[in-house]
N, CA, C and O of each residue as an XYZ file, in Angstrom:
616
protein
N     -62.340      2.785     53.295
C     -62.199      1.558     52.530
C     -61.969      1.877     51.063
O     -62.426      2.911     50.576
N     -61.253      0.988     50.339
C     -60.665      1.375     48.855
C     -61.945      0.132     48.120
O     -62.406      0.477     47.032
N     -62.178     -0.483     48.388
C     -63.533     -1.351     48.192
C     -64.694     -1.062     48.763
O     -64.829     -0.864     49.970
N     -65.947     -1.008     47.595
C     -66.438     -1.166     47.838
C     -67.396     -2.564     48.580
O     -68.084     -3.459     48.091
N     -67.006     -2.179     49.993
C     -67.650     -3.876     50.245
C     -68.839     -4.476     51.383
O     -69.026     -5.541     51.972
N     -69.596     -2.962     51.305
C     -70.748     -3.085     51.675
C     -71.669     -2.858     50.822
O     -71.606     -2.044     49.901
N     -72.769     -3.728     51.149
C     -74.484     -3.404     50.854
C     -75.209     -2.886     51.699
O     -75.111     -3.279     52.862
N     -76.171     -1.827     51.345
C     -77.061     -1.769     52.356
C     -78.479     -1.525     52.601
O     -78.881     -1.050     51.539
N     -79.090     -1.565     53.110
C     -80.582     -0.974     52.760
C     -81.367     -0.718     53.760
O     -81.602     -1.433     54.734
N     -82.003      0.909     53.362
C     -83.210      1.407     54.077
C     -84.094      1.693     54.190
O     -84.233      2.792     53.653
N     -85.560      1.112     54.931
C     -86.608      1.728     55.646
C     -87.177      2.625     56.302
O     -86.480      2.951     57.263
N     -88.472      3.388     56.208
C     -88.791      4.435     57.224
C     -90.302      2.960     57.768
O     -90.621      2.050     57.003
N     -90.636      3.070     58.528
C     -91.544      2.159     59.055
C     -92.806      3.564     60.414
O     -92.395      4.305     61.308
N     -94.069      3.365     59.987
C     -94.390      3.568     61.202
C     -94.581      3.160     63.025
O     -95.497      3.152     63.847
N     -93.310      2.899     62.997
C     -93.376      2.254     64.507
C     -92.414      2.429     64.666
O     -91.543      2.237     63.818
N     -92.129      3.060     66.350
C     -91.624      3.255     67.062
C     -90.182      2.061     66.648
O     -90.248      0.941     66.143
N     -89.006      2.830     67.087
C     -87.358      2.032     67.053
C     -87.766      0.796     68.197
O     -87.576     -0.387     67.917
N     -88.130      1.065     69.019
C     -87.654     -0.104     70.270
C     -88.535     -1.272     69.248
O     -87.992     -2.324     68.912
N     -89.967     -0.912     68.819
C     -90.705     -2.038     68.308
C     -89.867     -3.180     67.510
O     -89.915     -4.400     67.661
N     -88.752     -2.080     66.235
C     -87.921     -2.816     65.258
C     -86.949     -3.881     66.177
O     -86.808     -5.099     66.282
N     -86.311     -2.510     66.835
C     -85.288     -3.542     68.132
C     -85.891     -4.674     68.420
O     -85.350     -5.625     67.856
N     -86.671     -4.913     68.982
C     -87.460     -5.853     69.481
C     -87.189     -6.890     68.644
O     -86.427     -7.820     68.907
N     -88.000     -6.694     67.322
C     -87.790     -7.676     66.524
C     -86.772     -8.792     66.063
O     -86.753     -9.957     65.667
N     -85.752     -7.498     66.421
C     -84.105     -8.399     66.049
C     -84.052     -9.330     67.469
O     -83.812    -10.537     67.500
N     -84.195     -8.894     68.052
C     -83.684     -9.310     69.789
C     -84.222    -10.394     70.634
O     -83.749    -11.151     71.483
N     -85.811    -10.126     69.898
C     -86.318    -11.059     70.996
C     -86.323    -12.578     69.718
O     -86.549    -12.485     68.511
N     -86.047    -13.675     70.389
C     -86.138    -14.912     69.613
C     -87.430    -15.204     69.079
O     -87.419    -15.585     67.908
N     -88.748    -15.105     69.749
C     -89.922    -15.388     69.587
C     -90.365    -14.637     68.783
O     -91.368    -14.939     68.137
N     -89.635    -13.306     68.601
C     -90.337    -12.627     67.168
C     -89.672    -12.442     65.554
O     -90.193    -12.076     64.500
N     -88.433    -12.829     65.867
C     -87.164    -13.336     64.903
C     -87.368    -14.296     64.150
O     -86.968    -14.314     62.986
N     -88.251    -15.571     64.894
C     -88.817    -16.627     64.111
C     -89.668    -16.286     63.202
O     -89.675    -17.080     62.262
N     -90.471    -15.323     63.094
C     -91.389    -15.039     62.716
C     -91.365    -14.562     61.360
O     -91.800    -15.158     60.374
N     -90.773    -13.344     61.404
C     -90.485    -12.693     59.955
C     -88.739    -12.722     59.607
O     -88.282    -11.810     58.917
N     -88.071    -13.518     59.986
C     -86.340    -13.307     59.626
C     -86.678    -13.872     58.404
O     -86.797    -13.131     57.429
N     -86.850    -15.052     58.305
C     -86.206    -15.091     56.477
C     -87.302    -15.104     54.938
O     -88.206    -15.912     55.149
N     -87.410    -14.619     53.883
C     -87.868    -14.421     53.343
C     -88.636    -15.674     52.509
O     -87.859    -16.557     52.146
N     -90.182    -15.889     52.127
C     -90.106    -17.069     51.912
C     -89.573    -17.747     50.477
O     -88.985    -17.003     49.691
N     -89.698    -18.622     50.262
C     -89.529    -19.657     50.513
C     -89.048    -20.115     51.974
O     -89.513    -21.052     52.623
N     -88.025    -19.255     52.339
C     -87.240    -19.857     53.535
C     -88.028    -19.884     54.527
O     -89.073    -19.240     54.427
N     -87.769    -20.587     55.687
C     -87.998    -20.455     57.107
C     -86.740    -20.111     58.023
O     -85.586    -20.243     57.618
N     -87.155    -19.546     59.607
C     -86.495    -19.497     60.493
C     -87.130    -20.254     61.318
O     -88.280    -20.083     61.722
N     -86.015    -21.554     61.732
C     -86.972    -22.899     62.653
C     -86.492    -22.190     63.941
O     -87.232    -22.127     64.923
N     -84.844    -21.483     63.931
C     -84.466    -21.569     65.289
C     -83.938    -20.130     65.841
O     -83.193    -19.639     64.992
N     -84.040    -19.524     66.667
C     -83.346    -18.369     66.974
C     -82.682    -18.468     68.870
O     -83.408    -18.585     69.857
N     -81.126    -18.373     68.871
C     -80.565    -18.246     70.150
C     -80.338    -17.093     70.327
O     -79.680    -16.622     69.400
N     -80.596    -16.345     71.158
C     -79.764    -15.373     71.031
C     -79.635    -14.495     72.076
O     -80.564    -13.965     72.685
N     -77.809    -14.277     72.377
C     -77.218    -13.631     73.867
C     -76.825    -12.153     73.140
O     -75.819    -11.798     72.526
N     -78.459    -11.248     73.599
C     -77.708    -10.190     73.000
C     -77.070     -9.393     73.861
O     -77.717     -8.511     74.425
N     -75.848     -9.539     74.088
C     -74.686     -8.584     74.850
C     -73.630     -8.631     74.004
O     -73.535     -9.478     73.117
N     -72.725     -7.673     74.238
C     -71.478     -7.583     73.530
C     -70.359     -8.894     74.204
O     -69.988     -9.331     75.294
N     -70.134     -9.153     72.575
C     -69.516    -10.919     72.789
C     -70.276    -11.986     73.266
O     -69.861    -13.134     73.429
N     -71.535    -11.526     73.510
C     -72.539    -12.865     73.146
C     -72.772    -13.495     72.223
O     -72.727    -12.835     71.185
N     -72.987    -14.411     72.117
C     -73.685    -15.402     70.892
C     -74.894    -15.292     70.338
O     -75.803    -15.005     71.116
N     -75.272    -15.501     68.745
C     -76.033    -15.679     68.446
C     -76.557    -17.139     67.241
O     -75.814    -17.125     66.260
N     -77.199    -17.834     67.199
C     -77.287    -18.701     66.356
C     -78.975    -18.427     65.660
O     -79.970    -18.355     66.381
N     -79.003    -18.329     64.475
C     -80.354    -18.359     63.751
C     -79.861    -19.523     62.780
O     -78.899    -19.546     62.011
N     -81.037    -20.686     63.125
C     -81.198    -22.076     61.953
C     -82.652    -21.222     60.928
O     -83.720    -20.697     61.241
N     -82.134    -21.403     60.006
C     -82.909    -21.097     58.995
C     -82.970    -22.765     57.866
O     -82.052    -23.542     57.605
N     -84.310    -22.793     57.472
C     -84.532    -23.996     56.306
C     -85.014    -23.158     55.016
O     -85.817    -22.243     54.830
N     -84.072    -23.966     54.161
C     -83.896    -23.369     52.558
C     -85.695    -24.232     51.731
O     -86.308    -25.139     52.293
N     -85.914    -23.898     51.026
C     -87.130    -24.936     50.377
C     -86.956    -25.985     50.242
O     -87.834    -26.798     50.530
N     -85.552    -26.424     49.670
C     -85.429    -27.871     49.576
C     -84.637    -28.827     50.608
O     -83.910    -29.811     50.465
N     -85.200    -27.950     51.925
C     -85.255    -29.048     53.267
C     -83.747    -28.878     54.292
O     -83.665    -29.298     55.447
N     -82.746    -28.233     53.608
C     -81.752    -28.348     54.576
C     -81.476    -27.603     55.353
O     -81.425    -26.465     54.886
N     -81.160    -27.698     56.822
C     -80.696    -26.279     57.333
C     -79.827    -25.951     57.250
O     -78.742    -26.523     57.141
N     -80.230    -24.496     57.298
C     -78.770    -23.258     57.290
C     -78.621    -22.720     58.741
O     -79.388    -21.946     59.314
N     -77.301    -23.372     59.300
C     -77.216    -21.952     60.337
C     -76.357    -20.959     60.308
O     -75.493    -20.852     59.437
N     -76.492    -20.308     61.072
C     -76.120    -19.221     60.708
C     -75.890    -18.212     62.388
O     -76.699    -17.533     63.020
N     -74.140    -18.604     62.691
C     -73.709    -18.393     63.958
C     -72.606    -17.356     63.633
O     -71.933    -17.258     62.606
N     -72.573    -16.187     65.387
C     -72.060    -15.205     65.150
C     -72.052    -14.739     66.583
O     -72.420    -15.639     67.338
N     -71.736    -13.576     67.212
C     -71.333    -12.988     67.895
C     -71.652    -11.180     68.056
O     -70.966    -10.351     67.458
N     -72.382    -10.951     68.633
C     -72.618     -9.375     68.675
C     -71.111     -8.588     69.151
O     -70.212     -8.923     69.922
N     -71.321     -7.481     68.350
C     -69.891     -6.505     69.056
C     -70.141     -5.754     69.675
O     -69.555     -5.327     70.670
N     -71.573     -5.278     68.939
C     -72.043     -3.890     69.818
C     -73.488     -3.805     70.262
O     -74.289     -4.090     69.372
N     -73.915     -3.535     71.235
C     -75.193     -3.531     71.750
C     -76.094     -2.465     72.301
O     -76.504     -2.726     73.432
N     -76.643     -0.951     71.620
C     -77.020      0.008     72.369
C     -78.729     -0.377     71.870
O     -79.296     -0.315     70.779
N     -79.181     -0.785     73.232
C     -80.444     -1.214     72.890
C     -81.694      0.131     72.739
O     -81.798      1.107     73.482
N     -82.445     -0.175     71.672
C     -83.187      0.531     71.067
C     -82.659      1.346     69.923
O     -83.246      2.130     69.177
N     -81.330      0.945     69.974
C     -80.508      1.873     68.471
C     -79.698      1.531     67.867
O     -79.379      2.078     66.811
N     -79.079      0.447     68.395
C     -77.795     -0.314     67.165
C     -77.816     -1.731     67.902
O     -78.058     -2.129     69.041
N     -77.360     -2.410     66.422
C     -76.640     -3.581     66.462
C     -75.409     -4.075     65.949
O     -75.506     -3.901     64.734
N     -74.488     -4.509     66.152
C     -73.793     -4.812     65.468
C     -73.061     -6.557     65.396
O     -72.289     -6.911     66.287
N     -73.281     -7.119     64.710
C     -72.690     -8.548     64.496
C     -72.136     -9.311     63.945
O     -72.502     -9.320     62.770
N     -71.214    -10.190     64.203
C     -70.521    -10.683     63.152
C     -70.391    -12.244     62.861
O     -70.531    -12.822     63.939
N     -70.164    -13.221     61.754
C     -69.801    -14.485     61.687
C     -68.678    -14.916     61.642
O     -68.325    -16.060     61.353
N     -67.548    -13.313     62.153
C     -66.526    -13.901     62.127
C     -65.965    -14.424     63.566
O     -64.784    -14.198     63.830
N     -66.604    -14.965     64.294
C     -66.612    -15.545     65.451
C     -67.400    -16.006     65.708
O     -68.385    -15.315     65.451
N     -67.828    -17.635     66.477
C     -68.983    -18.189     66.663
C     -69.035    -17.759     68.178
O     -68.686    -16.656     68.599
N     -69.484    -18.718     68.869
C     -69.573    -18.684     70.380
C     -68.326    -18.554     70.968
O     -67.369    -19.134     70.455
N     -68.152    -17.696     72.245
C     -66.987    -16.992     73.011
C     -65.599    -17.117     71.888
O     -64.558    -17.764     71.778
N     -66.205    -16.260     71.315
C     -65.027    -15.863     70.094
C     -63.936    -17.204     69.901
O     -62.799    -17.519     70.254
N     -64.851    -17.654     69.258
C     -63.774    -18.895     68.548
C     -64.157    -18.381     67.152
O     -65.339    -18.135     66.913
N     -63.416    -18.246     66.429
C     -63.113    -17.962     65.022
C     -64.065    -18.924     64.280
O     -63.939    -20.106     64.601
N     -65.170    -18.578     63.170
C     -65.727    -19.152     62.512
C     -64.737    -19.788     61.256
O     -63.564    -19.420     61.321
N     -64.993    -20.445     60.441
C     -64.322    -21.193     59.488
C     -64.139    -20.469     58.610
O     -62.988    -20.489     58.174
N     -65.119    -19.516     57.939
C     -65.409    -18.721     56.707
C     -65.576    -17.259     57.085
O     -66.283    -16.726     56.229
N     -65.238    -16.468     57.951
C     -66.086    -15.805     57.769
C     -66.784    -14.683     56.741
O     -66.050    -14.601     55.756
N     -67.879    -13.833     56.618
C     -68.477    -13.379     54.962
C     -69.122    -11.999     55.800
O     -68.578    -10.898     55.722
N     -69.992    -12.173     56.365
C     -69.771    -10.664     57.236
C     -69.774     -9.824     58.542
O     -69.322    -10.476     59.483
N     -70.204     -8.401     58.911
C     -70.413     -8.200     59.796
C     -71.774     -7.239     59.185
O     -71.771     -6.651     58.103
N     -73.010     -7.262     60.274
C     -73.843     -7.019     60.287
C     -73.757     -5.137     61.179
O     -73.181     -4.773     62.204
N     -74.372     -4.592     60.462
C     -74.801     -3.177     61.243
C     -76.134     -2.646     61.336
O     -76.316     -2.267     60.179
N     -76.918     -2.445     61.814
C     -78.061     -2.453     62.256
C     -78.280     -1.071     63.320
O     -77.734     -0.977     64.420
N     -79.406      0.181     62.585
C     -79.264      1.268     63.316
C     -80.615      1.377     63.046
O     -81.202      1.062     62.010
N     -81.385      2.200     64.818
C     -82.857      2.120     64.670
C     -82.680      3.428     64.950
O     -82.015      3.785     65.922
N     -83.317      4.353     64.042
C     -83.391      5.892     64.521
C     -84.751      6.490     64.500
O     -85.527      6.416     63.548
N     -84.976      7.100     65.651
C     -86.490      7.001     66.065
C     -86.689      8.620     65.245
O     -85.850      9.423     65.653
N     -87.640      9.187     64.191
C     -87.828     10.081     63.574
C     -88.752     10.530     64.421
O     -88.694     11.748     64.250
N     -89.722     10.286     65.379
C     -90.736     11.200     65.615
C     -92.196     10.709     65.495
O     -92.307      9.766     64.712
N     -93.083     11.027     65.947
C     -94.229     11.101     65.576
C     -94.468      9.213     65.036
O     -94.969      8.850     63.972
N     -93.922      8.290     66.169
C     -93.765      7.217     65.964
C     -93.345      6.730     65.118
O     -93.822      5.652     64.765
N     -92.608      7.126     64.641
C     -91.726      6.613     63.195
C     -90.518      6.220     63.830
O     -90.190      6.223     65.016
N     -89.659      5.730     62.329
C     -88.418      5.345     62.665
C     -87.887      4.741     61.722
O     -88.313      3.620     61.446
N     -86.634      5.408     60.843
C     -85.857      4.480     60.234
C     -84.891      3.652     60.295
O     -83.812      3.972     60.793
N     -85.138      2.423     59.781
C     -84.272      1.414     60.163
C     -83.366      1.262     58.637
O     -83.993      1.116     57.588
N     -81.674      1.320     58.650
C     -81.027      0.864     58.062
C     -79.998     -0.331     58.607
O     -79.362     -0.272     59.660
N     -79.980     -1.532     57.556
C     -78.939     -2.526     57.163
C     -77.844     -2.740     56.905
O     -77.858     -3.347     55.834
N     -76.865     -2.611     57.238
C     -75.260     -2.578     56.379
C     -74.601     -3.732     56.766
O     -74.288     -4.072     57.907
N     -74.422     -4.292     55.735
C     -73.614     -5.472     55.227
C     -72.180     -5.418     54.836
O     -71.782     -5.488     53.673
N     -71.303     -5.263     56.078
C     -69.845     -5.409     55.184
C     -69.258     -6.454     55.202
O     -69.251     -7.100     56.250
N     -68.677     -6.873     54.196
C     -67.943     -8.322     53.570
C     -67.076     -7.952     53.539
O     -66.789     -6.827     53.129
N     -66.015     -9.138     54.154
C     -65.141     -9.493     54.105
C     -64.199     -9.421     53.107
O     -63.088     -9.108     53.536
N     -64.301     -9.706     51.256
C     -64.177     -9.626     50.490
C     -65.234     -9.050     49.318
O     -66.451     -9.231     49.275
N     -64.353     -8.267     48.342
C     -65.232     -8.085     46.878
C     -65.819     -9.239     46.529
O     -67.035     -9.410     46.453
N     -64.982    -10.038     46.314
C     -66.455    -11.466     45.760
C     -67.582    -11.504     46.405
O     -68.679    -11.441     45.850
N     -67.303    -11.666     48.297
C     -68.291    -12.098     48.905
C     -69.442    -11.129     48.763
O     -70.603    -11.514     48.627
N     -69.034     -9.695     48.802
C     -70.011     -8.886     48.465
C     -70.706     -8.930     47.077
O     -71.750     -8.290     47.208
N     -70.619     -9.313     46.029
C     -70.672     -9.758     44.926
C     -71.722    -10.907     45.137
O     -72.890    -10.791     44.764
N     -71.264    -11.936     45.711
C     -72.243    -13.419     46.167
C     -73.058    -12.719     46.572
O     -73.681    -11.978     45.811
N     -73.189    -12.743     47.355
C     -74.172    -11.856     48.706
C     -75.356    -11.009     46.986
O     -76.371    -11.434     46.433
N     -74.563     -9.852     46.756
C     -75.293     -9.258     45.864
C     -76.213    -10.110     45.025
O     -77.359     -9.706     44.828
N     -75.872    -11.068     44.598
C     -75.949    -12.526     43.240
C     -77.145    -13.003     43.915
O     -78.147    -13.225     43.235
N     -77.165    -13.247     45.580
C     -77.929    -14.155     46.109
C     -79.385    -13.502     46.069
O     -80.418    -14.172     46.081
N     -79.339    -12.230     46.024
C     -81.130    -11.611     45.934
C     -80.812    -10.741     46.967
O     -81.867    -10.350     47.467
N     -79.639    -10.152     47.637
C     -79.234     -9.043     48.601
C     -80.527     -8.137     49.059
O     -80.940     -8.025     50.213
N     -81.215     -7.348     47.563
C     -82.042     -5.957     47.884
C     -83.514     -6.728     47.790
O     -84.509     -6.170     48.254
N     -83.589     -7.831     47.263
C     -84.966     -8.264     47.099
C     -85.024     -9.155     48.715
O     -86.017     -8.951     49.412
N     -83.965    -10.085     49.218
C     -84.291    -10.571     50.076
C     -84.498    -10.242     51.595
O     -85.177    -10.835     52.434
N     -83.685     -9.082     51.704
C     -83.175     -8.165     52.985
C     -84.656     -7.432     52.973
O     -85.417     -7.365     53.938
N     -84.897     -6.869     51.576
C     -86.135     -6.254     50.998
C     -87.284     -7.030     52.061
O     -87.664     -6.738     53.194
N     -87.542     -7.860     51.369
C     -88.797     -8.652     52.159
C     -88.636     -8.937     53.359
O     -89.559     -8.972     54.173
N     -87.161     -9.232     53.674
C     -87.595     -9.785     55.590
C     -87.570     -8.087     56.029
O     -88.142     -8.053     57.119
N     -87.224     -6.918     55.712
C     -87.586     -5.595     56.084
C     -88.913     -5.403     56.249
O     -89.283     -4.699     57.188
N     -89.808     -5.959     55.421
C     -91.324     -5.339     55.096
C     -91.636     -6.419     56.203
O     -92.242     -5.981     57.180
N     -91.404     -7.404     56.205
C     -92.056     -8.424     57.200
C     -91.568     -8.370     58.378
O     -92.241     -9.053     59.149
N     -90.578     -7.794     58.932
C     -89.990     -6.916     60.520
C     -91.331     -5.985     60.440
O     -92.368     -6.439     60.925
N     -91.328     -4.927     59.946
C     -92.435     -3.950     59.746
C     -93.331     -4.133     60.174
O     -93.829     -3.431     61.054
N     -93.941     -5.369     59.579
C     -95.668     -5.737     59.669
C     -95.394     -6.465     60.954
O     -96.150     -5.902     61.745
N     -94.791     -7.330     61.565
C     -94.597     -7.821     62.680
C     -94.140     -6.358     63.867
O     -94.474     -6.340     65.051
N     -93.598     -5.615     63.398
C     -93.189     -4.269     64.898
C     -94.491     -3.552     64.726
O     -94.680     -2.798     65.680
N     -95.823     -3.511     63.506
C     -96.679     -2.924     64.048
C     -97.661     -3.813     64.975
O     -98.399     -3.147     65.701
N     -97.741     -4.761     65.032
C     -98.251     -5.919     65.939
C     -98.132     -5.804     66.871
O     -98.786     -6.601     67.542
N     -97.322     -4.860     67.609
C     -96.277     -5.221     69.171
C     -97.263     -4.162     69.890
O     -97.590     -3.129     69.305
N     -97.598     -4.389     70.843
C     -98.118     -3.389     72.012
C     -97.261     -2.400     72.729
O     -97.747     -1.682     73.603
């Protein structure tokens, strides 16, 4: 790429990769720690297979929802994700789309595991917005709060 037009960011966490996986995957624990507060996550769908659907409704503080629909590309469970908004459900083309999501759980050992984020946009601006919006502080916190929720998991 001649742009720079990813963000990204990484974690070492003590817990096991599948725990993090988990987190992304299963709906019931997605609600939990996905968005940073102020925000909430009211809603999580999600078909994780390649070219499945995903929908997360998230509420902003001042009451409206955000959703936020997409499509997995890639699915190696316990070690990657990959997703995008540039397709909603059975690849119908989203209106806007802003990015694709990358998501890699690498199990270090001795129950560890680092988890990195990569954010590539579509465009320099969008990466720019994205940056503007609180990118390392907000990704930041729903990271620490995946964390504290994958050490919870049995």
């Amino acid at each position: 790429m001649s742009e720079n037009l990813e963000l990204s960011l990484s974690r070492d966490f003590p817990v096991s990769a599948d725990k993090l996986y988990r987190c992304w995957t299963e709906p019931e624990l997605l609600v939990q720690w996905f968005a940073p507060p102020p925000w909430k996550t009211l809603r999580a769908d999600l078909d994780v297979r390649p070219g499945g659907a995903s929908l997360v409704v998230m509420q902003g503080p001042d009451g409206p929802e955000v959703p936020n629909a997409g499509v997995y590309l890639e699915v190696v469970p316990n070690r990657r994700l990959v997703m995008t908004d540039a397709y909603t459900r059975a690849w119908v083309p989203s209106a806007k789309p802003f990015v694709t999501i990358i998501l890699d759980f690498l199990d270090l050992g001795n129950g560890s595991s680092r988890y990195t984020a990569t954010v590539r946009h579509w465009t320099l601006e969008d990466r720019q917005a994205h940056e503007n919006m609180g990118f390392e502080q907000g990704w930041g916190t729903a990271a620490a709060q995946m964390g504290a929720m994958a050490a919870t998991l049995g």
